[in-house]
Residue frames as a rotation matrix with the C-alpha (Angstrom) as fourth column:
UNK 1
-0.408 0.178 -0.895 -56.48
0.263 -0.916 -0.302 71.15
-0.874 -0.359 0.327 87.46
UNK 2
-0.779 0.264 -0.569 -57.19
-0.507 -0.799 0.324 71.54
-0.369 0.540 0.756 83.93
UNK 3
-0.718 0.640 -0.273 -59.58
0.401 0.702 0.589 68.98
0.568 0.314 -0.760 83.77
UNK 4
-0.032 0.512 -0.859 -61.68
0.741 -0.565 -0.364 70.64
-0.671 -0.647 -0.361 86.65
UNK 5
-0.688 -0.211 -0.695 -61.19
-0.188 -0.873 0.451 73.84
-0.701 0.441 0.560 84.72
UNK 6
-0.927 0.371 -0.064 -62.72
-0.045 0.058 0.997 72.39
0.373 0.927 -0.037 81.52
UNK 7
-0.451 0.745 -0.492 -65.52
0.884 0.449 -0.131 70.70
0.124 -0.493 -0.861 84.18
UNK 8
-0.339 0.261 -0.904 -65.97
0.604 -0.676 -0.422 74.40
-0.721 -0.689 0.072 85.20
UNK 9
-0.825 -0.065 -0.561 -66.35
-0.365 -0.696 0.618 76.25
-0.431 0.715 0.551 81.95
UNK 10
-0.876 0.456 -0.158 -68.32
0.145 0.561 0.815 73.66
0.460 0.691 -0.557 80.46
UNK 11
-0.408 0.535 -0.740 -70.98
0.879 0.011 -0.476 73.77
-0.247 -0.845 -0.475 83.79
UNK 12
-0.540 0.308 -0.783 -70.80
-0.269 -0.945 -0.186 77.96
-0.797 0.110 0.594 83.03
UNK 13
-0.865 0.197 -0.461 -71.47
-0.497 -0.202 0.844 77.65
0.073 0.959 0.273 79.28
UNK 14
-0.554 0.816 -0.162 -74.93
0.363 0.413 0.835 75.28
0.749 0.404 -0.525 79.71
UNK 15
-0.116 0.765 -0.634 -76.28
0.936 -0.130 -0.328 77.57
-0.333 -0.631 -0.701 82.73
UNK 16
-0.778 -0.232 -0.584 -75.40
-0.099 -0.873 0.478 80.56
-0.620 0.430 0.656 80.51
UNK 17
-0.967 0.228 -0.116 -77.33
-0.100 0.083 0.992 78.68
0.236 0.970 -0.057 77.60
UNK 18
-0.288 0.888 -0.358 -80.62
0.946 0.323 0.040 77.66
0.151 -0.328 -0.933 80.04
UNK 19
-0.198 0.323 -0.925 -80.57
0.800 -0.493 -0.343 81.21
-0.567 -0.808 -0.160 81.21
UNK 20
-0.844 0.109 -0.525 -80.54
-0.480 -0.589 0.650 82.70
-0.239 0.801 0.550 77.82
UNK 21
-0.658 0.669 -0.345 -83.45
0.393 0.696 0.601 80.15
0.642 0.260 -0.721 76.93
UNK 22
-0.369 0.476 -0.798 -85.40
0.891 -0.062 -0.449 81.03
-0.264 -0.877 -0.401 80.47
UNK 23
-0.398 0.007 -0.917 -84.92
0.093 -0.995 -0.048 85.19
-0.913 -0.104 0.395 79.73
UNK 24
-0.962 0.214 -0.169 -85.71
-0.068 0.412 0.908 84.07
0.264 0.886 -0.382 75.55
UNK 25
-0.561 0.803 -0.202 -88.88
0.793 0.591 0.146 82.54
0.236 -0.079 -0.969 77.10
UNK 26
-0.044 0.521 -0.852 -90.19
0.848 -0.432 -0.308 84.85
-0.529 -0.736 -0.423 79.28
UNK 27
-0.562 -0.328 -0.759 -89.55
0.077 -0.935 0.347 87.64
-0.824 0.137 0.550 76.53
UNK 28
-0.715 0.135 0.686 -91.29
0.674 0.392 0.626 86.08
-0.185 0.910 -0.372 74.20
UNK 29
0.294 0.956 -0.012 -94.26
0.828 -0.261 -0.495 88.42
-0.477 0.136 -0.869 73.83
UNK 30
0.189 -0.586 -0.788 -91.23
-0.093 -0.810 0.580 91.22
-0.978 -0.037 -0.208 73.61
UNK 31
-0.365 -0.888 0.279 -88.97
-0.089 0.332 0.939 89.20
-0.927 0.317 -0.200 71.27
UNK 32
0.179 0.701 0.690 -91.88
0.704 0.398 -0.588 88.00
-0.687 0.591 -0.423 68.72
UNK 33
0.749 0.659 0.062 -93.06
0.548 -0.565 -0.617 90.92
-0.372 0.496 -0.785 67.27
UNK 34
0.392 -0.841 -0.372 -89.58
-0.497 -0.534 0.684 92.34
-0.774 -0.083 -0.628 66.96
UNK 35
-0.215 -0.124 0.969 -88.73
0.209 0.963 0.169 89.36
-0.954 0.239 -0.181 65.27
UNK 36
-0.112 0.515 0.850 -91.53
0.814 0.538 -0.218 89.84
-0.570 0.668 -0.479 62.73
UNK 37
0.864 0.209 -0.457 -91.48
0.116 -0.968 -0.223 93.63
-0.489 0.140 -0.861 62.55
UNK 38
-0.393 -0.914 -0.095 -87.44
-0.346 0.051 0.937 92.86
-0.852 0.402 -0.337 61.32
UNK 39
-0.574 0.232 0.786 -89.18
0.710 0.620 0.336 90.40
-0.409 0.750 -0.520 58.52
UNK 40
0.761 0.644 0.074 -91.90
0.599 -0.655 -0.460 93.29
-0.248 0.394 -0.885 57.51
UNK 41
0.492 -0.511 -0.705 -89.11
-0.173 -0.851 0.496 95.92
-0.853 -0.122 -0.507 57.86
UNK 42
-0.238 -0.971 0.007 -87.63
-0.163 0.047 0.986 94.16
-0.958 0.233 -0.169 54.56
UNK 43
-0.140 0.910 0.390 -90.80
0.929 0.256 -0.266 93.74
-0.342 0.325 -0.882 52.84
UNK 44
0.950 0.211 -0.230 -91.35
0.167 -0.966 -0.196 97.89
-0.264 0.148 -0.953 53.21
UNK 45
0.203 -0.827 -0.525 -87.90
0.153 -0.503 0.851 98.62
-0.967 -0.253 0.024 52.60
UNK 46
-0.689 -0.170 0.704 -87.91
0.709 0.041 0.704 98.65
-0.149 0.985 0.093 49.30
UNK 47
0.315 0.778 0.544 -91.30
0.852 -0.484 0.199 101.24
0.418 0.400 -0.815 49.19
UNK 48
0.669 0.058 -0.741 -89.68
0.633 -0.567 0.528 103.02
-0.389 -0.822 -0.416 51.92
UNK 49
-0.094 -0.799 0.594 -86.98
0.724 0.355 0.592 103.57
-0.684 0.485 0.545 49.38
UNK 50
-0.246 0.645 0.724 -89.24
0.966 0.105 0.235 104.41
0.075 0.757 -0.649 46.80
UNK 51
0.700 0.709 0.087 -90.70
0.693 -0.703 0.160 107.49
0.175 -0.052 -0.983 48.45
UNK 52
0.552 -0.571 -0.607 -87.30
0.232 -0.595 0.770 108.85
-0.801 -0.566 -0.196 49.45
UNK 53
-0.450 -0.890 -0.077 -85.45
0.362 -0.261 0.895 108.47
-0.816 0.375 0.440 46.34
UNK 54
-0.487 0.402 0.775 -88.20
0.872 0.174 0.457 108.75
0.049 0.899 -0.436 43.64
UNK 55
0.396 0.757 0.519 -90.59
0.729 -0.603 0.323 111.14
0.558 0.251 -0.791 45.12
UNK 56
-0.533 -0.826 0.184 -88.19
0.331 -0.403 -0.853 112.91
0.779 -0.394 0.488 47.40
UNK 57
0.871 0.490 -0.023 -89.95
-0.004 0.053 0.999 112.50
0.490 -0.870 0.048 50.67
UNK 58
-0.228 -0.401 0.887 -88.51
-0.966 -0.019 -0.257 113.47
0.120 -0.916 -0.383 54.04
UNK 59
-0.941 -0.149 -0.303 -87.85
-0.013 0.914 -0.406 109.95
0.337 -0.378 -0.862 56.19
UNK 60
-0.850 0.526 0.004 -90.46
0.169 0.280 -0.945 110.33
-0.498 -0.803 -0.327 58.73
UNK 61
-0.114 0.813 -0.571 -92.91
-0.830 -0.394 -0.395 111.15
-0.547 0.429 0.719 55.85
UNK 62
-0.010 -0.266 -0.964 -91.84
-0.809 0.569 -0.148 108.23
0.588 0.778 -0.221 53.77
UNK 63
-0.938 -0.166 -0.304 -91.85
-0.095 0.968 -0.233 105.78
0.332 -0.190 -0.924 56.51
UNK 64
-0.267 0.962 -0.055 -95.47
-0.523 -0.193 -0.830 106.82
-0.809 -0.193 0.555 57.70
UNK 65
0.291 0.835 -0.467 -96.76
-0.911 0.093 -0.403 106.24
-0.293 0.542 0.787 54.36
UNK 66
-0.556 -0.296 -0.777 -94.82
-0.581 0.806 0.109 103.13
0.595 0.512 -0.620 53.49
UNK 67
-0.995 -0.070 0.069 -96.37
-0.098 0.802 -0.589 101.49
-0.014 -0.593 -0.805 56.88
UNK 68
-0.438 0.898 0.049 -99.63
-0.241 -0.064 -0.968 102.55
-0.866 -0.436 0.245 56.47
UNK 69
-0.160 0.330 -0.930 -99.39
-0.987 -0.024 0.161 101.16
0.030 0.944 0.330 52.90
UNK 70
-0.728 -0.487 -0.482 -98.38
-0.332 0.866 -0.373 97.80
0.599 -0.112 -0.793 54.00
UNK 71
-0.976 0.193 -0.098 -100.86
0.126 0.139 -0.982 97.38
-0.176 -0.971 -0.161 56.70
UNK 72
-0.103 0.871 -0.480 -103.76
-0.739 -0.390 -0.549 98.86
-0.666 0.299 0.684 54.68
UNK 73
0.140 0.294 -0.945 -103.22
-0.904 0.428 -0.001 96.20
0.404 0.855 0.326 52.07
UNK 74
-0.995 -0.024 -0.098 -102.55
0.035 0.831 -0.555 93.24
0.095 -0.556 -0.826 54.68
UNK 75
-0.594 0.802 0.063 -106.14
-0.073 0.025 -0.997 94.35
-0.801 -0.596 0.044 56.10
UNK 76
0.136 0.590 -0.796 -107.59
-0.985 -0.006 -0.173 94.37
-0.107 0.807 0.581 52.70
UNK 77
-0.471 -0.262 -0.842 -105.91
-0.397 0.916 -0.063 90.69
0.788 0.304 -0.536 52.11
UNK 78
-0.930 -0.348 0.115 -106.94
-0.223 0.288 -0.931 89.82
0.291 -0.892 -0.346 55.47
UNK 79
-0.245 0.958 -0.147 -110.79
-0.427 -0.243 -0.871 90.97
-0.870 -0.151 0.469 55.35
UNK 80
0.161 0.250 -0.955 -110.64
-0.971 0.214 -0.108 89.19
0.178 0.944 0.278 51.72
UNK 81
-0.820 -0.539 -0.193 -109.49
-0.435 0.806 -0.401 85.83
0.372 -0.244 -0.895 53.36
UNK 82
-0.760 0.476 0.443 -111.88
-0.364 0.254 -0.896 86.28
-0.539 -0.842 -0.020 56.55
UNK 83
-0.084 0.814 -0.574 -114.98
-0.932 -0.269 -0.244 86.87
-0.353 0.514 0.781 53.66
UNK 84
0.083 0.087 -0.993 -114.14
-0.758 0.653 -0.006 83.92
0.647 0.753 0.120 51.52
UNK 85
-0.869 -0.488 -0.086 -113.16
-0.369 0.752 -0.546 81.75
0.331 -0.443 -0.833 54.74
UNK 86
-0.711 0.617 0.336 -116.71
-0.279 0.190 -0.941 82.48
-0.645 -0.764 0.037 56.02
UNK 87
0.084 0.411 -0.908 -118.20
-0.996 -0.002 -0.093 81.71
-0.040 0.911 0.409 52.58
UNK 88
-0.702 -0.340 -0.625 -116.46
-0.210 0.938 -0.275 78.28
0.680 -0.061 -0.731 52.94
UNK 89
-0.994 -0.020 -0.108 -117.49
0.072 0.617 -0.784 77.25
0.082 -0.787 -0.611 56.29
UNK 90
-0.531 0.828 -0.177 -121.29
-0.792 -0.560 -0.245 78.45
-0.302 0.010 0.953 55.35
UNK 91
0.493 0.506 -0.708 -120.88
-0.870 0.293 -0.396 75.82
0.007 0.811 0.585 52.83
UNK 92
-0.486 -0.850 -0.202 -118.83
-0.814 0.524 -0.250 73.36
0.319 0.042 -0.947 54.51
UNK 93
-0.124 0.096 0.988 -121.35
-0.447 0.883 -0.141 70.67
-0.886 -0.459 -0.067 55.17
UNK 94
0.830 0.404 -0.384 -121.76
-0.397 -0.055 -0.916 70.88
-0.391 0.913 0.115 51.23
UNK 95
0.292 -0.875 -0.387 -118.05
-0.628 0.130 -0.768 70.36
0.722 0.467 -0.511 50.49
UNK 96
-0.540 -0.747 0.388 -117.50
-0.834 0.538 -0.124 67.95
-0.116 -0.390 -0.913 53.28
UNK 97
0.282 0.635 0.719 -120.35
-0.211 0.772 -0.600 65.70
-0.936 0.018 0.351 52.04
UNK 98
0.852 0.128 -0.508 -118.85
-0.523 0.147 -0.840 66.06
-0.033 0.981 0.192 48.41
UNK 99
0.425 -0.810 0.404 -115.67
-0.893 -0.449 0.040 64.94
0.148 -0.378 -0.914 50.05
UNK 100
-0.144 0.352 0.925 -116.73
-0.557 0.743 -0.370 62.17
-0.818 -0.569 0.089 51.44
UNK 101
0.774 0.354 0.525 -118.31
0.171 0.681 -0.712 60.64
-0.609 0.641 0.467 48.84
UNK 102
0.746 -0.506 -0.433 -115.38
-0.587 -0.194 -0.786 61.58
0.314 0.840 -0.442 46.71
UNK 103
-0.319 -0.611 0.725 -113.10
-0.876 0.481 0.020 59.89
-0.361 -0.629 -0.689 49.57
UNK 104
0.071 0.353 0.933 -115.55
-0.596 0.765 -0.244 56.94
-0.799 -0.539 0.265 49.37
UNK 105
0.848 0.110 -0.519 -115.53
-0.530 0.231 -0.816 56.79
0.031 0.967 0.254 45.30
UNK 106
0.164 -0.971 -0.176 -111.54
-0.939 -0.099 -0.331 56.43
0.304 0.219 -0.927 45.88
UNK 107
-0.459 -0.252 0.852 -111.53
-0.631 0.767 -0.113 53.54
-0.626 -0.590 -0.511 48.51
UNK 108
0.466 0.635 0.616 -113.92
-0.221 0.758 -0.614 51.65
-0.857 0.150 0.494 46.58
UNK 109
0.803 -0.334 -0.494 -111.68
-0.567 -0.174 -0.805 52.09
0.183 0.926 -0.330 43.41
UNK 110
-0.492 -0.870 -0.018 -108.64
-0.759 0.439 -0.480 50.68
0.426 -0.223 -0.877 45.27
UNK 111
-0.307 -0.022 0.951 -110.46
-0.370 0.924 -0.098 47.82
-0.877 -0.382 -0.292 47.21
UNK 112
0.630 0.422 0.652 -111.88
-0.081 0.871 -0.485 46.69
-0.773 0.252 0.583 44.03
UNK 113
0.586 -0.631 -0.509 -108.65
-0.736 -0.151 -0.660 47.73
0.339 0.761 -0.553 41.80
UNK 114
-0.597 -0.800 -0.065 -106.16
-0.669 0.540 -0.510 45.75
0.443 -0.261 -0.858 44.65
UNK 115
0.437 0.558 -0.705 -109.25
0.242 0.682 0.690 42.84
0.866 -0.472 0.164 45.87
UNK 116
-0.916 -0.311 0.252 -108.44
-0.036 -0.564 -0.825 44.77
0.399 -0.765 0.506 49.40
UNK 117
0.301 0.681 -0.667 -111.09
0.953 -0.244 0.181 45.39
-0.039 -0.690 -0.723 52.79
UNK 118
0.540 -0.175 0.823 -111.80
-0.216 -0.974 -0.065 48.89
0.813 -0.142 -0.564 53.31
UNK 119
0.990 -0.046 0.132 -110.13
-0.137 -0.129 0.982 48.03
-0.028 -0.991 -0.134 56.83
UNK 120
0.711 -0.586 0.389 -107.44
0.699 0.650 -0.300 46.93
-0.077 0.485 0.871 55.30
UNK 121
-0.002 -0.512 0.859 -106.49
0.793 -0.524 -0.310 50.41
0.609 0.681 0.407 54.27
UNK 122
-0.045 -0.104 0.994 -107.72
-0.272 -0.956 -0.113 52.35
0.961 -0.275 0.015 57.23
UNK 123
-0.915 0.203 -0.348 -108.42
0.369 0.075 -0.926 50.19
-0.162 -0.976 -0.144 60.42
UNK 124
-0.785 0.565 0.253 -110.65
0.561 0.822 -0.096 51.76
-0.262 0.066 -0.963 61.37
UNK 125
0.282 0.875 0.394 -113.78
0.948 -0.192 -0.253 53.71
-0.146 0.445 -0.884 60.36
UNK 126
-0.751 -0.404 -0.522 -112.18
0.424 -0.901 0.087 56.77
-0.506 -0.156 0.849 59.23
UNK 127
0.687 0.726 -0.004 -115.00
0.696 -0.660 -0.281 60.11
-0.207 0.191 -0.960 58.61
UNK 128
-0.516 -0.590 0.621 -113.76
0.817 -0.556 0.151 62.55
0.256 0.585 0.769 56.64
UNK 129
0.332 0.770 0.544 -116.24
0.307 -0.634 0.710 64.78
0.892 -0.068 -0.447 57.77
UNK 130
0.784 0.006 -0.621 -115.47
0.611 0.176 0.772 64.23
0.114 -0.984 0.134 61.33
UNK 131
-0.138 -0.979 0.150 -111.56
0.957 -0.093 0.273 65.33
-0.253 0.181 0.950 60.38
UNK 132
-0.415 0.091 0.905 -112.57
0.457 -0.840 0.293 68.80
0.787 0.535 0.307 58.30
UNK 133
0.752 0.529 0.393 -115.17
0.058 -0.647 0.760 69.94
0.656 -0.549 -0.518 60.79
UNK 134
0.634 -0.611 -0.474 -112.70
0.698 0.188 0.691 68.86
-0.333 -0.769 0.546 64.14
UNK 135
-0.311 -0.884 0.349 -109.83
0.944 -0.331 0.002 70.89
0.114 0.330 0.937 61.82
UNK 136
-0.054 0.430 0.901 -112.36
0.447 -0.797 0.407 74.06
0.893 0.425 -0.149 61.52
UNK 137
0.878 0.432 0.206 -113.00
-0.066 -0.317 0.946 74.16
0.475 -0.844 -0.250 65.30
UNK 138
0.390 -0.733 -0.558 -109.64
0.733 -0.119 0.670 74.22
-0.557 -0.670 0.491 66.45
UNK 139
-0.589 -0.637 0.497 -108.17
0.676 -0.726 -0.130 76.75
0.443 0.260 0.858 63.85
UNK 140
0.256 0.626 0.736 -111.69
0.076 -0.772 0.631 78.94
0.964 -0.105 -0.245 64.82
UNK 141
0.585 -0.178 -0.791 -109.99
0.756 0.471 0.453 78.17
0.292 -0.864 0.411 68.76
UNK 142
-0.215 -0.724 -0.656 -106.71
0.665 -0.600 0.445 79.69
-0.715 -0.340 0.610 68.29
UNK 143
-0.254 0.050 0.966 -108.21
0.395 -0.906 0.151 82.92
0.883 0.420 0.211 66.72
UNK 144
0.567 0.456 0.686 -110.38
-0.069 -0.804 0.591 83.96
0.821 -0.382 -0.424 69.22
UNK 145
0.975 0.200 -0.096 -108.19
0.123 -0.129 0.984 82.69
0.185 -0.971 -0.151 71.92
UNK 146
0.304 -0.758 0.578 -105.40
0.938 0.132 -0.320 84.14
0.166 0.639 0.751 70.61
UNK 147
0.759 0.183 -0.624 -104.59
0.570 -0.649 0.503 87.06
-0.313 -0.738 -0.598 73.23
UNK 148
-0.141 -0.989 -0.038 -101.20
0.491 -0.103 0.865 87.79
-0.860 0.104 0.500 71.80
UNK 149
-0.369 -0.058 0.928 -102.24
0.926 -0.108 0.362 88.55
0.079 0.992 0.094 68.40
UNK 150
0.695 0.404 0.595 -103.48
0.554 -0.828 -0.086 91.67
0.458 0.389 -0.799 69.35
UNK 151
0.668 -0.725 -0.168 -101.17
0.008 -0.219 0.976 92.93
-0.745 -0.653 -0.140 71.62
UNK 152
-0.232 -0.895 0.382 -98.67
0.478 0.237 0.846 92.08
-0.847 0.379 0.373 68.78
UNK 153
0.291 0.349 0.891 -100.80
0.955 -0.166 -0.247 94.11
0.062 0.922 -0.382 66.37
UNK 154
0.948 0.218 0.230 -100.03
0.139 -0.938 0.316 97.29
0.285 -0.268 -0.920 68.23
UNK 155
0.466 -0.849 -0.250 -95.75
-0.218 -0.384 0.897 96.67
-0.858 -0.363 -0.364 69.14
UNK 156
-0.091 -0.379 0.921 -95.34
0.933 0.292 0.213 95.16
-0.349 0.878 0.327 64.97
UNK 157
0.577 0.391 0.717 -96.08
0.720 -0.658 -0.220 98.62
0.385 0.643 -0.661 63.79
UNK 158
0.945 -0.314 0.089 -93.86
-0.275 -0.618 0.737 100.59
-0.177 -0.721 -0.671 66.56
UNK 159
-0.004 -0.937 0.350 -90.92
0.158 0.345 0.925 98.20
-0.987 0.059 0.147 66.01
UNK 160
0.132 -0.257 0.957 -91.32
0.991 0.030 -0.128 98.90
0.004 0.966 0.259 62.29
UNK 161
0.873 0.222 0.434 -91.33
0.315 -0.936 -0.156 102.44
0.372 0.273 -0.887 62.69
UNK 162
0.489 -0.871 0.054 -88.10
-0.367 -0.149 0.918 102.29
-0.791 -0.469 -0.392 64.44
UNK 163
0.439 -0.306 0.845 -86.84
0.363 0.921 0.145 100.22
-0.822 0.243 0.515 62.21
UNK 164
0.424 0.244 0.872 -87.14
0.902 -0.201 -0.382 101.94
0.082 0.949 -0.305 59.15
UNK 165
0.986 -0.153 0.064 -86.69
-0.166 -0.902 0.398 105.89
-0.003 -0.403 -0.915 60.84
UNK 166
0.531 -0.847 0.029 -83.62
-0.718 -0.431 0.546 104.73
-0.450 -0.310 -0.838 62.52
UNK 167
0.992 0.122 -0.036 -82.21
-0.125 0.879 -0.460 102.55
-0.025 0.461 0.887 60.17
UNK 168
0.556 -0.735 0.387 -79.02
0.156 -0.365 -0.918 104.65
0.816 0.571 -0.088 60.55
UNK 169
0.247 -0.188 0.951 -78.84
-0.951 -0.235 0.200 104.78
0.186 -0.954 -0.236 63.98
UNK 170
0.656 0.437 0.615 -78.59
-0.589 0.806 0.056 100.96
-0.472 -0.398 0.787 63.75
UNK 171
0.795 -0.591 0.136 -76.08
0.420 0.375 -0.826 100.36
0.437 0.715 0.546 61.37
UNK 172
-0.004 -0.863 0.506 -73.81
-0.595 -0.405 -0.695 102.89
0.804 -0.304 -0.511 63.34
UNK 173
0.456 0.258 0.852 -74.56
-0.881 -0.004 0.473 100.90
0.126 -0.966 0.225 66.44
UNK 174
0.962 -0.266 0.056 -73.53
0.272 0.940 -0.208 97.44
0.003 0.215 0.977 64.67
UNK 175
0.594 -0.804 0.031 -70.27
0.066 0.010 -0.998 99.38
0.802 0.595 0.059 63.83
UNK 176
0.165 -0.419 0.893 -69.45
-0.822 -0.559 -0.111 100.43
0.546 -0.715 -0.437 67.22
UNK 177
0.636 0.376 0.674 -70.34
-0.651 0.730 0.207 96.69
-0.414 -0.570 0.709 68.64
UNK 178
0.633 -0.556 0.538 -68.33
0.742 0.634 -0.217 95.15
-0.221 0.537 0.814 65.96
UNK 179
0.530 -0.773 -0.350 -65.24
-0.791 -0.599 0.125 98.00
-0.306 0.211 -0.928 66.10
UNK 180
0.145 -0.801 0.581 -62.99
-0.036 0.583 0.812 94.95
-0.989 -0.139 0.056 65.27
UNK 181
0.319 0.222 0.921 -64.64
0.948 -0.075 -0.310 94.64
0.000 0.972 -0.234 61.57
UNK 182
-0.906 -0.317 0.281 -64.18
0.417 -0.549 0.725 97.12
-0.076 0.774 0.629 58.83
UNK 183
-0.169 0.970 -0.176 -67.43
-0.167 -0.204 -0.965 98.92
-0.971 -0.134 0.197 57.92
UNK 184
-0.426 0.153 -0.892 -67.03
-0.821 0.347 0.452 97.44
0.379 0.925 -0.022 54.35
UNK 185
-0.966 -0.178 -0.188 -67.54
-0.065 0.869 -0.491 94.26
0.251 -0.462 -0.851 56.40
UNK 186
-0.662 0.748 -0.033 -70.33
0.420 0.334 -0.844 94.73
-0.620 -0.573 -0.536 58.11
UNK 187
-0.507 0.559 -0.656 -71.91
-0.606 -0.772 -0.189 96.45
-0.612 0.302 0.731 55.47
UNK 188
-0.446 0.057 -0.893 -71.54
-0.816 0.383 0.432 93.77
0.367 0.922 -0.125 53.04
UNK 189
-0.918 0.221 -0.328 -72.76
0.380 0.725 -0.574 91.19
0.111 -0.652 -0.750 56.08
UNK 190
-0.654 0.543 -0.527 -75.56
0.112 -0.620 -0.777 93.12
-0.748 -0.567 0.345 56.59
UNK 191
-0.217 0.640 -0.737 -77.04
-0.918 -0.390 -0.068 93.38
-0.331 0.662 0.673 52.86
UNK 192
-0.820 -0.352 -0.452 -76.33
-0.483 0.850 0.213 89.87
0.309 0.392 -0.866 52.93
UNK 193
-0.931 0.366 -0.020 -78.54
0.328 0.809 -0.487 88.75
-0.162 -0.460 -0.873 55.21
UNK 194
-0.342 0.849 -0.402 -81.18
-0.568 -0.528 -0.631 91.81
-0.748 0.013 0.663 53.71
UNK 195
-0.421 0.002 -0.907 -80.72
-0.750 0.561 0.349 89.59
0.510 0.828 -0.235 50.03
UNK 196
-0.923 -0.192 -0.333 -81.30
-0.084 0.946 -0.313 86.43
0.376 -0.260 -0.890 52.24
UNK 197
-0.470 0.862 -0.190 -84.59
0.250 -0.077 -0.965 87.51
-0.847 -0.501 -0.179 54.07
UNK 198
-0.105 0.432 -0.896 -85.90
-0.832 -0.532 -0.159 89.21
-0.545 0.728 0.415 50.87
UNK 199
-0.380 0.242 -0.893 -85.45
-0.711 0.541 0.449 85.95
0.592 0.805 -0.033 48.63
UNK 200
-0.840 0.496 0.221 -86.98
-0.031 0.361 -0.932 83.98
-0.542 -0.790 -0.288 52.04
UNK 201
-0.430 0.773 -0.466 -90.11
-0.307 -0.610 -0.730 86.36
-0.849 -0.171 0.499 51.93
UNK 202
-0.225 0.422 -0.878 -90.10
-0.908 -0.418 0.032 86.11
-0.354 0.805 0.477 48.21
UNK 203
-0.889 -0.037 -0.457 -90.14
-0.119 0.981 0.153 82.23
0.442 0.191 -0.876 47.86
UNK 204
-0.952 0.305 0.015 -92.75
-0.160 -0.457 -0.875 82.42
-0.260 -0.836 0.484 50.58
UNK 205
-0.153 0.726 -0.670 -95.10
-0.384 -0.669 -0.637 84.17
-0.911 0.160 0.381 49.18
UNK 206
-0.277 0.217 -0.936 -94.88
-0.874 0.348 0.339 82.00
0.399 0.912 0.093 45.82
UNK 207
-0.892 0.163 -0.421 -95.25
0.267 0.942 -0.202 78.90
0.364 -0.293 -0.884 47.51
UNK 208
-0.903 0.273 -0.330 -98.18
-0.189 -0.946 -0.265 81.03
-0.385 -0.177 0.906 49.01
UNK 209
-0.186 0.832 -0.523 -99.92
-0.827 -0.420 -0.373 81.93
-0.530 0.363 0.766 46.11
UNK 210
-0.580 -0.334 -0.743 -99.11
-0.551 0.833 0.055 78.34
0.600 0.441 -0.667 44.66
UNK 211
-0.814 0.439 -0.380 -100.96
0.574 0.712 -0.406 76.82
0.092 -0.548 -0.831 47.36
UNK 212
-0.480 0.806 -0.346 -103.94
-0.162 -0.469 -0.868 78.99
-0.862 -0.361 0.355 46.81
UNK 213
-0.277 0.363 -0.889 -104.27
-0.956 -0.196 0.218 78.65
-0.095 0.911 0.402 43.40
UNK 214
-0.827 0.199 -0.525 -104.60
-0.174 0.798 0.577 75.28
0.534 0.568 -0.626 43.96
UNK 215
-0.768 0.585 -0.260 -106.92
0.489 0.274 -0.828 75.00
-0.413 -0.763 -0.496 46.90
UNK 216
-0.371 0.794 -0.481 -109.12
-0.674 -0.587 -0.449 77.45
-0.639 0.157 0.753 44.71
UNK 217
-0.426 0.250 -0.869 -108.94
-0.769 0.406 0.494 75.08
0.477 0.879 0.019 41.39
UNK 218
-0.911 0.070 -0.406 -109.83
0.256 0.869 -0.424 72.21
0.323 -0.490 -0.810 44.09
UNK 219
-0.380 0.887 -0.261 -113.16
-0.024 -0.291 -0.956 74.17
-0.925 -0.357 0.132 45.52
UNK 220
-0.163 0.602 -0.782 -114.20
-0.945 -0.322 -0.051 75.13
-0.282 0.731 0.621 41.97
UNK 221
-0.561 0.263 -0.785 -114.44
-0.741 0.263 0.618 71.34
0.368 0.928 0.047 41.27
UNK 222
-0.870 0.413 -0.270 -115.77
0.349 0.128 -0.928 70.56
-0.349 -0.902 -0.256 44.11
């Protein structure tokens, strides 16, 4: 009997887990942006901060301008990307012919550094050109056919604005759900995991600008 029993529990617990997966799936357009609007929400929280304790702003004034500060400077980063991305690809049979021949400078350095066949090292006939362009036309793919991404511009801005507004309504809600905890507890869980996203984000975003700065110092010697 208690072997059956375990047989039975065990049976519940992995159609429980497909059917969370299944309801997961199918939410996903829901679930995303929520997701990411939680990751922004910790980003603004600190400005949102800012406007309440520094400049003594009302909430619903202070989260207005915090989102439309964020968002105005994403589109500024964003429209500074697109600019320089089309600048690139204007000039990308220029930089994928300097490529090349840099590629080719290399191979010939190693077959005649290690007495090596170019096949040797690649099989066969690898085009570096071929590889860059092929890479350009599939990222330029999943932009335009990238249906979600708008759709997710319009519920990332709504779920932040909850977010932020009721930020208090949400913490009381955790306490009621978790009545078992203390509210020292969950408080101190809670900033934990704000500290934990925040040095995320903030690693991120160096690794980021770390990989731009080089891809720039690479074009300029190019």
């Amino acid at each position: 009997m208690t072997s059956k029993t375990s047989y039975t529990n065990t049976a519940q617990g992995v159609i429980a887990f497909i059917g969370i997966i299944f309801i997961l799936y199918v939410l996903k357009p829901l679930i995303m942006p929520l997701f990411l609007a939680a990751i922004l929400g910790v980003m603004v929280f600190p400005i949102q901060r800012f406007f309440e304790r520094r400049l003594r702003c009302n909430r619903l004034f202070a989260t207005l301008c915090s989102i439309t500060l964020i968002f105005s400077t994403t589109v500024v980063l964003f429209f500074i990307i697109a600019n320089q991305l089309q600048m690139f690809m204007n000039n990308g049979s220029e930089y994928i012919s300097k490529i090349s021949e840099a590629y080719g400078a290399i191979i010939a350095n190693i077959e005649e550094a290690f007495d090596i066949r170019h096949t040797g090292l690649g099989g066969e006939q690898f085009n570096i050109g071929e590889l860059i362009q092929g890479n350009f036309d599939k990222v330029s793919t999943v932009l335009v056919e990238s249906s979600s991404f708008f759709s997710d511009l319009i519920l990332i801005p709504i779920y932040l604005f909850f977010f932020l507004y009721y930020r208090r309504f949400f913490r009381n809600f955790a306490y009621r759900l978790f009545h078992s905890y203390s509210k020292s507890y969950i408080n101190k869980v809670i900033n934990e995991v704000y500290h934990i996203q925040k040095n995320y984000l903030r690693g991120l975003l160096t690794v980021i600008a770390i990989v731009g700065v080089l891809n720039s110092i690479g074009l300029l010697i190019l």
